[in-house]
KEMARPA-138158 format. One record per atom (N, C-alpha, C): residue number from 1; residue in one letter; atom name; x, y, z. Coordinates in pm, 1 decimal. Layout:
BEGIN
 num residuo atomo       xx       yy       zz
 NUM       a    CA        X        Y        Z
...
//
This chain:
BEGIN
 num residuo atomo       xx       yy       zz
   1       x     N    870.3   1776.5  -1973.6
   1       x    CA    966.4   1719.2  -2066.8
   1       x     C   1111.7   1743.8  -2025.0
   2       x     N   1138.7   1842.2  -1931.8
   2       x    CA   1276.9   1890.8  -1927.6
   2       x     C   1365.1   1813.6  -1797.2
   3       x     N   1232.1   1769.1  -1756.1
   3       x    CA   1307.3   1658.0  -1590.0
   3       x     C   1294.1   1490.9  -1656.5
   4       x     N   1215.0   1514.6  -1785.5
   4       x    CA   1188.5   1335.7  -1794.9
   4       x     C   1330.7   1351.0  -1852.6
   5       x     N   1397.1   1432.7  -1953.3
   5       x    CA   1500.3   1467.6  -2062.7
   5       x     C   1600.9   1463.5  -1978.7
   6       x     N   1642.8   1553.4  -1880.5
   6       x    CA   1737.0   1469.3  -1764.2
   6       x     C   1736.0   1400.9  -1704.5
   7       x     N   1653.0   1316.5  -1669.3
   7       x    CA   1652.8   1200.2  -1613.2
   7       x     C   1707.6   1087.0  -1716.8
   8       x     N   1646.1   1086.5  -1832.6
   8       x    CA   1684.3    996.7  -1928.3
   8       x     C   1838.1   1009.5  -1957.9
   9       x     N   1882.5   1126.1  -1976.4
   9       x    CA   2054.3   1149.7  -1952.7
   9       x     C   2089.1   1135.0  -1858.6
  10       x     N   2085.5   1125.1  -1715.2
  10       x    CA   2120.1   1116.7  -1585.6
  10       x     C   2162.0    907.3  -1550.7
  11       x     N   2032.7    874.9  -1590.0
  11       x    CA   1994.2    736.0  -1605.8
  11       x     C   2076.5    659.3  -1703.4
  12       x     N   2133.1    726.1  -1833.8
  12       x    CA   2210.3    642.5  -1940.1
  12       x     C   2372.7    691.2  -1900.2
  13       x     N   2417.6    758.4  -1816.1
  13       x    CA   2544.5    744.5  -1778.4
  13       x     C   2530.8    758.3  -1620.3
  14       x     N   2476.0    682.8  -1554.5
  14       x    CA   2478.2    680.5  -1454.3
  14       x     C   2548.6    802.0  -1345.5
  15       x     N   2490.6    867.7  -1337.9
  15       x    CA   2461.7   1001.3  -1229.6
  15       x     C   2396.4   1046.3  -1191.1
  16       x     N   2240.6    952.4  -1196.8
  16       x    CA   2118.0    998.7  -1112.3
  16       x     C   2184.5   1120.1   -989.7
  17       x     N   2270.8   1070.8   -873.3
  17       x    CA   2287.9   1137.7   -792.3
  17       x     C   2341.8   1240.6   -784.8
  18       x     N   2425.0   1265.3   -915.7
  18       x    CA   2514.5   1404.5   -952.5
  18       x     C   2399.5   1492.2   -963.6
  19       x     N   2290.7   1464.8  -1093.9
  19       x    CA   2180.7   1545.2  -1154.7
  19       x     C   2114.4   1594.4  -1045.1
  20       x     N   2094.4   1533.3   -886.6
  20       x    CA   2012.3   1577.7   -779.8
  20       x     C   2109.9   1699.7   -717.7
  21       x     N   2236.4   1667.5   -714.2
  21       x    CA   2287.6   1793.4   -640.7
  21       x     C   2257.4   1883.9   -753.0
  22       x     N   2317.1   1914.8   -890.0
  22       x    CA   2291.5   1983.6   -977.1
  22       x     C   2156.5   2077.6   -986.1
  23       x     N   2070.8   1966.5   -974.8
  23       x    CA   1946.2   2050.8   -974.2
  23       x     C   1895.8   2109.2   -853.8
  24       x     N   1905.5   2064.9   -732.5
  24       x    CA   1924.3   2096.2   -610.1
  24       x     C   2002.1   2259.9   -631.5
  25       x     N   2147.6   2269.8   -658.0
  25       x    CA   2188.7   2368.5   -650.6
  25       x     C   2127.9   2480.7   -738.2
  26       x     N   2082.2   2481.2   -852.8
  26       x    CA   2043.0   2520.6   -942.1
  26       x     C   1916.3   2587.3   -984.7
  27       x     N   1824.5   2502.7   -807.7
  27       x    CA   1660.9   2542.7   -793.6
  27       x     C   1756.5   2680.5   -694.4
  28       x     N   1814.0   2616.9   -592.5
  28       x    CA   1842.2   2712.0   -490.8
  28       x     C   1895.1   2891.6   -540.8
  29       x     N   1949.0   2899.3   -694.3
  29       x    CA   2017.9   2946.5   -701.7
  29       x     C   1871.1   3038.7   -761.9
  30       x     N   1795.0   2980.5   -850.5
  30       x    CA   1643.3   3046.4   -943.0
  30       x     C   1536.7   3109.7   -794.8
  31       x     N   1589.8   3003.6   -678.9
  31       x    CA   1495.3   3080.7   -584.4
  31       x     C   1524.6   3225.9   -488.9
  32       x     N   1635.7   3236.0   -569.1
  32       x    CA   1685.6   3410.4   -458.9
  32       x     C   1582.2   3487.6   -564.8
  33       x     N   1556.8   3579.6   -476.5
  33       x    CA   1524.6   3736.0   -512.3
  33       x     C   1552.5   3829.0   -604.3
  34       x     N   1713.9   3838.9   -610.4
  34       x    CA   1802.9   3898.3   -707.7
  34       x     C   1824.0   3857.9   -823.9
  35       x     N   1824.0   3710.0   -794.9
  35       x    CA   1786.7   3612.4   -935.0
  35       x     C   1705.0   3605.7  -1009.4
  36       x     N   1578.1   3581.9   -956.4
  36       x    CA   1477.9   3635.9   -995.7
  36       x     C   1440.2   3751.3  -1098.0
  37       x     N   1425.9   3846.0  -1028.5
  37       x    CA   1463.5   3985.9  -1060.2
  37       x     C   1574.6   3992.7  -1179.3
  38       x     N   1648.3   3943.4  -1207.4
  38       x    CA   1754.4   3917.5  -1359.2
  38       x     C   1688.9   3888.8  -1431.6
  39       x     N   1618.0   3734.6  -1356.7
  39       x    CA   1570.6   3654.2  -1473.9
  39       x     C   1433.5   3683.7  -1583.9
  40       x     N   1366.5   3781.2  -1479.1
  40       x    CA   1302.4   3855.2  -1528.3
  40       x     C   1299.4   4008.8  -1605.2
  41       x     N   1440.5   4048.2  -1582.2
  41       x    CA   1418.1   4192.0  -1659.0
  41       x     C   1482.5   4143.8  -1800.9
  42       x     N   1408.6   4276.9  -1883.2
  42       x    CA   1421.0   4237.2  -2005.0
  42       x     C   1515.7   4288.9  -2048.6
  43       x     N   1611.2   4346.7  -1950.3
  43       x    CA   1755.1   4415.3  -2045.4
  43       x     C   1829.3   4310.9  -2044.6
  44       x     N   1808.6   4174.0  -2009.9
  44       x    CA   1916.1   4056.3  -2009.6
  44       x     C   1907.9   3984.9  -2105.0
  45       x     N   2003.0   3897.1  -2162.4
  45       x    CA   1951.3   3849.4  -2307.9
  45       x     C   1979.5   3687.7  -2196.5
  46       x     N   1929.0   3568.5  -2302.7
  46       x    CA   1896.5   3468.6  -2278.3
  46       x     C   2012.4   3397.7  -2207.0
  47       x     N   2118.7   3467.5  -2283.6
  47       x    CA   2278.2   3443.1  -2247.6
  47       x     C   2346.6   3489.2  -2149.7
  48       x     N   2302.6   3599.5  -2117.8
  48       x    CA   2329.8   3699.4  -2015.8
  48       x     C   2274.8   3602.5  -1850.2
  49       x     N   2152.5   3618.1  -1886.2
  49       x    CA   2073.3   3492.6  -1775.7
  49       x     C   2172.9   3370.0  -1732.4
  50       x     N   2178.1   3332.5  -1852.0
  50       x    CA   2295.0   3180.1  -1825.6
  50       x     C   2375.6   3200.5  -1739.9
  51       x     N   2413.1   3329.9  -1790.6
  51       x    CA   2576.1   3334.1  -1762.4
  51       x     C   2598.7   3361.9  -1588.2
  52       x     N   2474.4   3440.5  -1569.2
  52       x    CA   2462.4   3453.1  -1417.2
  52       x     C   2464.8   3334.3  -1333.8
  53       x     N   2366.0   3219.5  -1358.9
  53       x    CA   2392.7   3112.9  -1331.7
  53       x     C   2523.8   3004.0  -1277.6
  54       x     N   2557.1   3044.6  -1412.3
  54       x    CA   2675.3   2931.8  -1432.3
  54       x     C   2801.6   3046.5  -1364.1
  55       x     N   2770.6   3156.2  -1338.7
  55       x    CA   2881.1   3226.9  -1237.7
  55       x     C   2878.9   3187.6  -1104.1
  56       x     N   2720.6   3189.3  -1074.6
  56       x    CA   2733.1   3176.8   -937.1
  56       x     C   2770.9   3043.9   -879.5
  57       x     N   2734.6   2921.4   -970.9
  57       x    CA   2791.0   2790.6   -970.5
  57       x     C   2898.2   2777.0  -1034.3
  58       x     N   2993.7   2834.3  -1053.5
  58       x    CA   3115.0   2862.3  -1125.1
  58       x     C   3197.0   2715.5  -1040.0
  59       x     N   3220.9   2626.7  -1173.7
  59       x    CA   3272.5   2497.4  -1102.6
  59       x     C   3186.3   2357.0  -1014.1
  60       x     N   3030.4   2394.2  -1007.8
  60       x    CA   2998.5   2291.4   -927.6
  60       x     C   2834.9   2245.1  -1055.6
  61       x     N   2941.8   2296.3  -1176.4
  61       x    CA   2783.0   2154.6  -1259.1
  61       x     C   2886.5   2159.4  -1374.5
  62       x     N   2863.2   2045.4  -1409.0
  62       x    CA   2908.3   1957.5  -1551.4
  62       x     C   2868.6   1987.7  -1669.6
  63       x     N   2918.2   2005.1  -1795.3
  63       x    CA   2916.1   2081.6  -1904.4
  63       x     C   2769.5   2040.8  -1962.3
  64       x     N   2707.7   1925.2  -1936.3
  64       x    CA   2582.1   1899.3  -1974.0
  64       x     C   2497.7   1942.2  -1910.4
  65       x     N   2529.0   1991.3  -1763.8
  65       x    CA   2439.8   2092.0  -1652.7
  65       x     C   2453.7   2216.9  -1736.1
  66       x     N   2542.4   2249.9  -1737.1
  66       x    CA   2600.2   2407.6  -1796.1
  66       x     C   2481.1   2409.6  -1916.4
  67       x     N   2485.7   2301.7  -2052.5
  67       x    CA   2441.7   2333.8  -2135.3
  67       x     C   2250.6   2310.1  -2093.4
  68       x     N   2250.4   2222.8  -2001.2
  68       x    CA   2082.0   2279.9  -1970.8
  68       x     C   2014.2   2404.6  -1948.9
  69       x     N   2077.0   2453.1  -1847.0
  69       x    CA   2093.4   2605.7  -1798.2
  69       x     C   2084.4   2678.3  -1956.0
  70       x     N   2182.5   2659.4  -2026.3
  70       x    CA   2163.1   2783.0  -2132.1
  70       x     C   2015.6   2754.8  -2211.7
  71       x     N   1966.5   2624.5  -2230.9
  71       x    CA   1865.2   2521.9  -2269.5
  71       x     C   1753.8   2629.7  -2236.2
  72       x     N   1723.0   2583.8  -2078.0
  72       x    CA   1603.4   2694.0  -1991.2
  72       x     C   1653.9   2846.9  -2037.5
  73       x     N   1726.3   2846.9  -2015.9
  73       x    CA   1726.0   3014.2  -2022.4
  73       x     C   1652.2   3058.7  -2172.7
  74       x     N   1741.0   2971.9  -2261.0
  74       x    CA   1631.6   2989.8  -2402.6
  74       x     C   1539.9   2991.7  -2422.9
  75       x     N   1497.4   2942.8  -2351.3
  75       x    CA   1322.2   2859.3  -2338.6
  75       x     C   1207.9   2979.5  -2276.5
  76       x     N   1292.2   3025.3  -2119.6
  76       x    CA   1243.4   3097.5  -2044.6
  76       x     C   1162.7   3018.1  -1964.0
  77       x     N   1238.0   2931.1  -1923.3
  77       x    CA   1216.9   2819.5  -1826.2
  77       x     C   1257.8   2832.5  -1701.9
  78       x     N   1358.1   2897.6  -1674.3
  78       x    CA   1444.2   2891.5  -1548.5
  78       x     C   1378.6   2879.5  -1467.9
  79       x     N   1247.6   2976.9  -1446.5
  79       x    CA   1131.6   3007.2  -1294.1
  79       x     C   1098.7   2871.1  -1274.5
  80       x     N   1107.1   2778.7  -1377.6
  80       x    CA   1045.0   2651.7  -1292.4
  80       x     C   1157.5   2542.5  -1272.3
  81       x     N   1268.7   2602.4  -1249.6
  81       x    CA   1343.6   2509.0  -1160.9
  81       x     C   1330.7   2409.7  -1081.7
  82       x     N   1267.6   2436.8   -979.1
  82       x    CA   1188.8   2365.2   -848.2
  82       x     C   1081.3   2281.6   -943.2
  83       x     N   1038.5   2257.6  -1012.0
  83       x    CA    904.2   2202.4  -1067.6
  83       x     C   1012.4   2085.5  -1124.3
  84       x     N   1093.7   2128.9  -1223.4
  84       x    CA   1186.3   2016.9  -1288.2
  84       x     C   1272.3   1932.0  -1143.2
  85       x     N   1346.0   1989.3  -1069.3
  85       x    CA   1381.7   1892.1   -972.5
  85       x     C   1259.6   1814.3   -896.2
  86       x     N   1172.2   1880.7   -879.4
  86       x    CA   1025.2   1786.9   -805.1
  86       x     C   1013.2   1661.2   -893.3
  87       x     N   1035.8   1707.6   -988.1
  87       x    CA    987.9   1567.0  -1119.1
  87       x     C   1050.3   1484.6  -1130.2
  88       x     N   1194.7   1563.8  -1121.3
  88       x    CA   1336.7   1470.5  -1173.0
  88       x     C   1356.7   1356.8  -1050.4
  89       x     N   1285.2   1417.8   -858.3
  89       x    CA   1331.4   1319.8   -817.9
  89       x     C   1233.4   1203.8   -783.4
  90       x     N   1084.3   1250.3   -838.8
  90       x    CA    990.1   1141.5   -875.8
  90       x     C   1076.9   1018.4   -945.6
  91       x     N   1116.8   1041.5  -1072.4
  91       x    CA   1184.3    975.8  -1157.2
  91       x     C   1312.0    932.5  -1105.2
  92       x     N   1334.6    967.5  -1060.3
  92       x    CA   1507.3    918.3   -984.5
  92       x     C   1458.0    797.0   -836.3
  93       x     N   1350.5    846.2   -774.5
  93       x    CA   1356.2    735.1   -649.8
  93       x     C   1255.0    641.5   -708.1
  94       x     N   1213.3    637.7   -859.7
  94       x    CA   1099.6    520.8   -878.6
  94       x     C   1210.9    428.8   -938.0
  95       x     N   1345.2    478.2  -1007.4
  95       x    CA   1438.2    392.4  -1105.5
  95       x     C   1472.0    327.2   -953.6
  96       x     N   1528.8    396.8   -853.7
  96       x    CA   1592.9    341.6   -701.2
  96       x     C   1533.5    285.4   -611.8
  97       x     N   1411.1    220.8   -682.8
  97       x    CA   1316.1    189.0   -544.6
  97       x     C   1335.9    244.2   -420.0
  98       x     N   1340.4    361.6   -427.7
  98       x    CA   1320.8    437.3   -314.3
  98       x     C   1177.9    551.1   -276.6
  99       x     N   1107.0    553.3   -170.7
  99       x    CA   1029.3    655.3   -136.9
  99       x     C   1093.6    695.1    -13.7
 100       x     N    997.9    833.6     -0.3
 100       x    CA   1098.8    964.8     55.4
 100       x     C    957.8    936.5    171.0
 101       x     N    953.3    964.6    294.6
 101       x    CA    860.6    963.0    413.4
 101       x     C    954.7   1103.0    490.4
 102       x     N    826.3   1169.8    530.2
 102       x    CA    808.9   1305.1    587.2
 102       x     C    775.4   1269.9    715.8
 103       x     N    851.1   1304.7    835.3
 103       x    CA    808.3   1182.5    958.1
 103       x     C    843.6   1313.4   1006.5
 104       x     N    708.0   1369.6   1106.0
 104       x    CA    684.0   1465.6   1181.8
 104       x     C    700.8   1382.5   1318.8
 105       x     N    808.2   1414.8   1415.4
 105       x    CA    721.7   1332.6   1554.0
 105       x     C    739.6   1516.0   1708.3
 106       x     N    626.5   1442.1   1796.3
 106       x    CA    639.9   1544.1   1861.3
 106       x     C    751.5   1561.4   1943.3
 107       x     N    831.1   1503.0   1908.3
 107       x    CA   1002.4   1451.6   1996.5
 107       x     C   1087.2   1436.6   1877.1
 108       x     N   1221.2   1434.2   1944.1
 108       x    CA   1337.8   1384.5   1921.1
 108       x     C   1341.3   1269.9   1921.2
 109       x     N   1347.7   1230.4   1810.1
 109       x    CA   1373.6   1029.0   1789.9
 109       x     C   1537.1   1004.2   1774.8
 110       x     N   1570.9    929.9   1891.5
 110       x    CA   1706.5    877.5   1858.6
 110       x     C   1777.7    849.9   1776.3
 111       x     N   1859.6    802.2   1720.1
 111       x    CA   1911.4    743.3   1617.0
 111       x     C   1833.9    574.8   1635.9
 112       x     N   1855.9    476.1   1688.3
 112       x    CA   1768.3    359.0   1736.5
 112       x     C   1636.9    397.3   1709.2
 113       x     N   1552.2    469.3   1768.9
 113       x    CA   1409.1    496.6   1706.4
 113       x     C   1363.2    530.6   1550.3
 114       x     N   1476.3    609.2   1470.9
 114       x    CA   1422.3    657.2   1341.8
 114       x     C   1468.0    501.1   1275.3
 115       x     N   1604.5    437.9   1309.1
 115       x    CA   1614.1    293.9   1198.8
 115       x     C   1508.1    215.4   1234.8
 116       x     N   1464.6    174.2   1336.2
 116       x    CA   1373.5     89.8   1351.0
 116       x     C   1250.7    154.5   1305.8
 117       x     N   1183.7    247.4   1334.8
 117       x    CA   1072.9    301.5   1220.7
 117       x     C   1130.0    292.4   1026.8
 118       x     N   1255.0    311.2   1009.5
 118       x    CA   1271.2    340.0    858.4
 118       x     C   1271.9    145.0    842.8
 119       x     N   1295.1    113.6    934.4
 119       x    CA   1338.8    -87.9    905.2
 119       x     C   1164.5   -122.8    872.3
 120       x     N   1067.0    -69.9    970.4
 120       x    CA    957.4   -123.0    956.6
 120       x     C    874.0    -50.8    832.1
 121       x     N    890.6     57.5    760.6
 121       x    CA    826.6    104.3    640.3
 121       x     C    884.0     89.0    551.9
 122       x     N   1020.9      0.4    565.9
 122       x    CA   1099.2    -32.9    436.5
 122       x     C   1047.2   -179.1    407.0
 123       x     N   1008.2   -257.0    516.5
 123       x    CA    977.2   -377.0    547.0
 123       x     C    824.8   -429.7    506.8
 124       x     N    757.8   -303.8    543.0
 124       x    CA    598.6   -276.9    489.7
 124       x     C    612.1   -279.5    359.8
 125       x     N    648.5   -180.7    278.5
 125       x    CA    670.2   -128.2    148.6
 125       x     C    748.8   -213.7     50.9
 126       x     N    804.8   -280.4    118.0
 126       x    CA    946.5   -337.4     42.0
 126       x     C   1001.3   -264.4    -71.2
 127       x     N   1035.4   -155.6     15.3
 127       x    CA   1092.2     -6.7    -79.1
 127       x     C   1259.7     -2.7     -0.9
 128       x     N   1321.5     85.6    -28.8
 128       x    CA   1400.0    201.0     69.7
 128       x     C   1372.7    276.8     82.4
 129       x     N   1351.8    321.2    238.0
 129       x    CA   1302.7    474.0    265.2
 129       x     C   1385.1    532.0    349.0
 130       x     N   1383.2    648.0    243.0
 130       x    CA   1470.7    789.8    279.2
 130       x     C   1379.6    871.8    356.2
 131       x     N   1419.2    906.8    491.9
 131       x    CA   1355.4    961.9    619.5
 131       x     C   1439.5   1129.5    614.5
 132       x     N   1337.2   1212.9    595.2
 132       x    CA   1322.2   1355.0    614.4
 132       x     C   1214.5   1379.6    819.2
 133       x     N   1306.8   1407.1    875.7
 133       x    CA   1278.7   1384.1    973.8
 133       x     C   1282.8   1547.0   1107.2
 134       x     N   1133.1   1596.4   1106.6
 134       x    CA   1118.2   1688.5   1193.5
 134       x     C   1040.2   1690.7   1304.0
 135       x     N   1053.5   1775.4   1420.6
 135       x    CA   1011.7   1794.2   1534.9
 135       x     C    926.2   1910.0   1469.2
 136       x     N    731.0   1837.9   1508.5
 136       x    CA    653.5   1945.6   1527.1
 136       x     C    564.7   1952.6   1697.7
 137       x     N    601.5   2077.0   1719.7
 137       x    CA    586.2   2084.3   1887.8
 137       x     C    422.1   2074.9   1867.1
 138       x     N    344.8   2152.4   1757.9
 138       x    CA    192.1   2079.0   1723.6
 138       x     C    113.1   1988.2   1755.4
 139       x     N    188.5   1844.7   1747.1
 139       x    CA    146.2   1718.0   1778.3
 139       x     C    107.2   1703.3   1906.3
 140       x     N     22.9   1667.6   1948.5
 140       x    CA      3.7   1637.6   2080.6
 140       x     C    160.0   1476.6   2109.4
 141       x     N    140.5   1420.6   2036.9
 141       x    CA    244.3   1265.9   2088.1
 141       x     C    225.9   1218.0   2016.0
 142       x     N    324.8   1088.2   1985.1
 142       x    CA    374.2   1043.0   1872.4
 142       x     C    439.9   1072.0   1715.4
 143       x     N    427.1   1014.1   1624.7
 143       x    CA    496.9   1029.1   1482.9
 143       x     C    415.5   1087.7   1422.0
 144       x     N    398.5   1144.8   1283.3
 144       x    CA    339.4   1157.6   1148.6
 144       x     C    420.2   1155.8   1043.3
 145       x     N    354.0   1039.5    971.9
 145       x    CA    455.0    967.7    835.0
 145       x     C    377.8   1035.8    733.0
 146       x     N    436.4   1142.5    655.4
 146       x    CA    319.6   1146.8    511.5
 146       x     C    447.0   1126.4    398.4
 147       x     N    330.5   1204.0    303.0
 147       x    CA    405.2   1237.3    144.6
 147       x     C    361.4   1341.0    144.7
 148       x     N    335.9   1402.8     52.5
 148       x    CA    320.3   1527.2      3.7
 148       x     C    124.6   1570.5     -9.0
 149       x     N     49.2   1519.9     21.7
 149       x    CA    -40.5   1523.6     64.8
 149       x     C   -105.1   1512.3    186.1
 150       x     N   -288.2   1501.5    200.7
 150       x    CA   -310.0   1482.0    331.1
 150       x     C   -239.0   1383.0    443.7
 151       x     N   -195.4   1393.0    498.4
 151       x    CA   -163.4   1289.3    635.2
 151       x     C   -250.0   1236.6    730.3
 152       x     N   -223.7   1094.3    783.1
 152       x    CA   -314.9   1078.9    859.0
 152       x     C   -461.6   1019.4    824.3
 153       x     N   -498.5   1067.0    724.3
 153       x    CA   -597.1   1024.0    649.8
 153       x     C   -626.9    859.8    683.5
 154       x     N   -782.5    841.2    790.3
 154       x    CA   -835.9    715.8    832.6
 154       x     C   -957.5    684.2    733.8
 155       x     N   -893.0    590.4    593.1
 155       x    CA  -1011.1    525.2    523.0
 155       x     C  -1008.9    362.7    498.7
 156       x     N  -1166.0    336.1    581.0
 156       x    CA  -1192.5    221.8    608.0
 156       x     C  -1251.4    119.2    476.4
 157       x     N  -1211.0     11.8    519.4
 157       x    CA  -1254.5   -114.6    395.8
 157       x     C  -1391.1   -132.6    443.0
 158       x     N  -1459.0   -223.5    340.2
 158       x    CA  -1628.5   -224.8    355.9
 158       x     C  -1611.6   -348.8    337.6
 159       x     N  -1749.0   -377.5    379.7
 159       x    CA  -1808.1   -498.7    394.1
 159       x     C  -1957.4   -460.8    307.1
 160       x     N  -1998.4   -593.5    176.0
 160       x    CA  -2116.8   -548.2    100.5
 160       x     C  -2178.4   -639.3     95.7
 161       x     N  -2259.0   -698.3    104.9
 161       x    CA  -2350.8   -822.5     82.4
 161       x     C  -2259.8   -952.9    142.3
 162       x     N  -2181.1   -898.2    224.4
 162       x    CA  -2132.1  -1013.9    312.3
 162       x     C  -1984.3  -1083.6    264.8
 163       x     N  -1955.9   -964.2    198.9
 163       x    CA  -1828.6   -969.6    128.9
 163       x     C  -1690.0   -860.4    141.8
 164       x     N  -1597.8   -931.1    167.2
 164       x    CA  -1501.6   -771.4    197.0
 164       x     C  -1432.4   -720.6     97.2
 165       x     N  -1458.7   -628.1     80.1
 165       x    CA  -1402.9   -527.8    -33.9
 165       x     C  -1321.1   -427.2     13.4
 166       x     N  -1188.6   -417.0   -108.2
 166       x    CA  -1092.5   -313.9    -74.1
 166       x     C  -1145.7   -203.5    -90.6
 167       x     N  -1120.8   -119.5    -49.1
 167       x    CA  -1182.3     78.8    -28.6
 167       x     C  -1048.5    125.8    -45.2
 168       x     N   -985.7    113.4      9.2
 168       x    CA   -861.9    219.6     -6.5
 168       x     C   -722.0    107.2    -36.2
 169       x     N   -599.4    181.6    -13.5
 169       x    CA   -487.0     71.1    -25.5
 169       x     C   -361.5     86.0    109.6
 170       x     N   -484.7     67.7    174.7
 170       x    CA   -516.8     84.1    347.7
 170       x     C   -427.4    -41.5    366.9
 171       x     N   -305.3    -47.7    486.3
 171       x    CA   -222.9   -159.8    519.8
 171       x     C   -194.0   -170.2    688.6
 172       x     N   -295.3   -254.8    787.5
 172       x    CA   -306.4   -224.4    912.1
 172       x     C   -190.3   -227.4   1019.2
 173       x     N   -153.0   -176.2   1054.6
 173       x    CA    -23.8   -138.2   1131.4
 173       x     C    -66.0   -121.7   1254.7
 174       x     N    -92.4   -205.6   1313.4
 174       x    CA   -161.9   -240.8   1443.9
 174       x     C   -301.7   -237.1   1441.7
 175       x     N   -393.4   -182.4   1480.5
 175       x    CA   -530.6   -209.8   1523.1
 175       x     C   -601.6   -116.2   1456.5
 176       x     N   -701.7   -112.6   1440.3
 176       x    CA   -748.6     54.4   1395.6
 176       x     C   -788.7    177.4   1450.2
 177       x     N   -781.8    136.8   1597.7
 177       x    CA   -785.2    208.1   1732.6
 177       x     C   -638.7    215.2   1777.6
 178       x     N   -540.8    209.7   1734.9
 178       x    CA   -401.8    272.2   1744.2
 178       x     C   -339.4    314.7   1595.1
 179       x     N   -354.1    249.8   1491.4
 179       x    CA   -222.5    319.3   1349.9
 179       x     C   -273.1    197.0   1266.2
 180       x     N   -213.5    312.4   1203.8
 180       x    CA   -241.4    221.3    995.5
 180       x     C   -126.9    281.5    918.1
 181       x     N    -88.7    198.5    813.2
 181       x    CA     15.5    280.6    730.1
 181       x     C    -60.5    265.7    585.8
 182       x     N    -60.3    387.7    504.3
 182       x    CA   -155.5    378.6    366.8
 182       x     C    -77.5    427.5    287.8
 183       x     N    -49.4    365.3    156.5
 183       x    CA     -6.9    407.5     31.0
 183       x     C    -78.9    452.6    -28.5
 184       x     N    -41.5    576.6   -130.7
 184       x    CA   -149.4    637.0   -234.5
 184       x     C    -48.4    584.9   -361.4
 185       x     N   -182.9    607.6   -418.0
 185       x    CA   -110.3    567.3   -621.4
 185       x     C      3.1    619.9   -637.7
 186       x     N    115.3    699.4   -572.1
 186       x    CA    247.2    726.5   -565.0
 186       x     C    306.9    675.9   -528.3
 187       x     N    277.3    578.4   -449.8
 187       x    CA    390.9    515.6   -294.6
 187       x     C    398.6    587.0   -230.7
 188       x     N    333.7    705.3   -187.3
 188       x    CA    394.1    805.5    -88.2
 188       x     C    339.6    705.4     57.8
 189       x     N    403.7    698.9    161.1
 189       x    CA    395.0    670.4    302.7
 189       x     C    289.6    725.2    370.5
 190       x     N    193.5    695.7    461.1
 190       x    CA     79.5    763.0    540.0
 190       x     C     72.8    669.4    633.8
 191       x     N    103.5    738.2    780.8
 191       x    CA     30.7    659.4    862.3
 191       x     C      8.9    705.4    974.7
 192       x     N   -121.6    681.2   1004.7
 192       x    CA   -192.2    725.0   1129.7
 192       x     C   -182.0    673.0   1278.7
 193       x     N   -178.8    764.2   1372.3
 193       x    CA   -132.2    715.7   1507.4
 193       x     C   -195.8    801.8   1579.9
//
């Protein structure tokens, strides 16, 4: 409720993108150690908590950020920071037709190589895709496109009484002996190579 609740405020005065740094800064700040450790002892009062917060971001969130923060802290919400931005930016790239692709390759992709891969899964998808883009020395060669689940994942369509039936929401990206690109019920990106 607390990422749909900012989102719905984020969305009616337009600052989707403010609310992402906000919460962005705000997970970063619930994920230290020391923070932690505050947020959990019980000699702090609910206010006290806040106040740590909104010190250490002293100047970089907006009085309706400010008053969330005191919100969670009431609640005893703060620890799930990271859970509310995970949600908030579900909700933020479905308003933006945007999906996010996790593109592992065993190389350095140029600048020319990552647009022309982001041109062809924007083109597939007829989305915008925002490319999070790392070198895993792992790979034997080539890319890996996921989401936040399995990757790679090869599931084939059937054939039943002489009829072809969808199996998955499988989209062939060359042959099936080179790559496929697969959407799951999220839009998340998958594709095998």
């Amino acid at each position: 409720p607390y990422a749909e609740a900012v989102f719905r405020l984020a969305d009616a005065n337009g600052k989707l993108a403010d609310w992402s740094v906000a919460l962005a800064n705000l997970s970063a700040v619930a994920a230290d150690a020391r923070v932690q450790a505050a947020v959990a002892s019980p000699s702090l009062s609910a206010a006290q908590v806040a106040g740590l917060f909104l010190a250490i971001l002293s100047g970089k969130l907006s009085g309706d950020a400010e008053n969330f923060v005191r919100v969670l802290a009431e609640n005893g919400r703060l620890g799930v920071l990271s859970e509310i931005r995970a949600q908030y930016e579900v909700l933020k790239n479905e308003r933006e037709g945007t999906l996010e692709a996790d593109i592992r390759s065993a190389f350095d992709l140029d600048a020319a190589q990552l647009a022309d891969l982001v041109a062809r899964l924007e083109k597939k998808t007829g989305r915008k895709v925002r490319a999070k883009v790392s070198v895993d020395a792992s790979l034997i060669g080539g890319v890996r496109i996921g989401g936040k689940n399995d990757d790679g994942v090869n599931i084939s369509d059937l054939f039943m009484n002489g009829q072809y039936r969808r199996q998955s929401l499988i989209q062939n990206y060359g042959d099936e002996s080179r790559s496929e690109v697969v959407l799951d019920a999220s839009q998340n990106i998958y594709v095998a190579s």
